[in-house]
C-alpha positions, 0 to 999 in steps of 0.5 A, a space after each residue: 317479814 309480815 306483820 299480824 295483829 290479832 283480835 277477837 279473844 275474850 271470856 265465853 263460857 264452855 260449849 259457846 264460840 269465838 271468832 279470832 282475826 289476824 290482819 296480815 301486813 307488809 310483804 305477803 305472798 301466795 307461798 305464804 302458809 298462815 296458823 293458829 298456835 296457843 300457849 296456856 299457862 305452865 305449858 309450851 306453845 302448840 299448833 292449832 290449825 295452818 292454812 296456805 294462801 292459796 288452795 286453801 288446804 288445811 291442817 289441824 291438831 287432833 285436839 280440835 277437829 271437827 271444833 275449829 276452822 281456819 280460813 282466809 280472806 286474800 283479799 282482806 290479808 286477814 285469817 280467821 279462826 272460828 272456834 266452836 264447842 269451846 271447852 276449858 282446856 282451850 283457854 290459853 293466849 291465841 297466836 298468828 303465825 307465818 311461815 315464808 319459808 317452808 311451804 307446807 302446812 304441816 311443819 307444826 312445831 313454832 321453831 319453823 314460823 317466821 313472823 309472829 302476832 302479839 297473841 290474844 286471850 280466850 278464857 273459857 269458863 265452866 
């Protein structure tokens, strides 16, 4: 199993930027598909954005296209979320997730990801 620690979460106010890491440790391997999940408040948890270790493809929810992008640094075993024209409704506890097991980067319910990182706060404010 992987560990993931998250970082980079805080207060900003609508219409700026985030930047979030999560470090990956412990056994990691190309196969490996990386994402973003949040939970606001009263809410389930949902799928942001999924990003293989190699290739580099990606996949996004509707809701932040064209707002957010996910990478990676392999070398670094650290994934990023860049987060841009935050709006208010993107406030919510960010999560990293691995899946091992699956492969594809469009298994986007949480039930299918294997390693989870504590999760960190974005608030943004209107």
């Amino acid at each position: 199993q992987v560990q993931l620690v998250e970082s980079g979460g805080g207060l900003v106010q609508a219409g700026g930027s985030l930047r979030l890491s999560c470090a990956a440790s412990g056994r990691t391997f190309s196969s490996y598909v990386m994402g973003w999940f949040r939970q606001a408040p009263g809410a389930e948890r949902e799928f942001v954005a999924a990003i293989r270790w190699s290739g580099g493809h990606t996949n996004y929810a509707d809701s932040v296209k064209g707002r957010f992008t996910i990478s990676r640094d392999n070398a670094k075993n650290t994934v990023y979320l860049q987060m841009n024209s935050l709006k208010p409704e993107d406030t919510a506890v960010y999560y990293c997730a691995a899946d091992a097991t699956h492969g594809s980067i469009y298994f986007t319910f949480p039930k299918f990801w294997d390693s989870w990182g504590q999760g960190t706060q974005v608030t943004v404010s209107s």
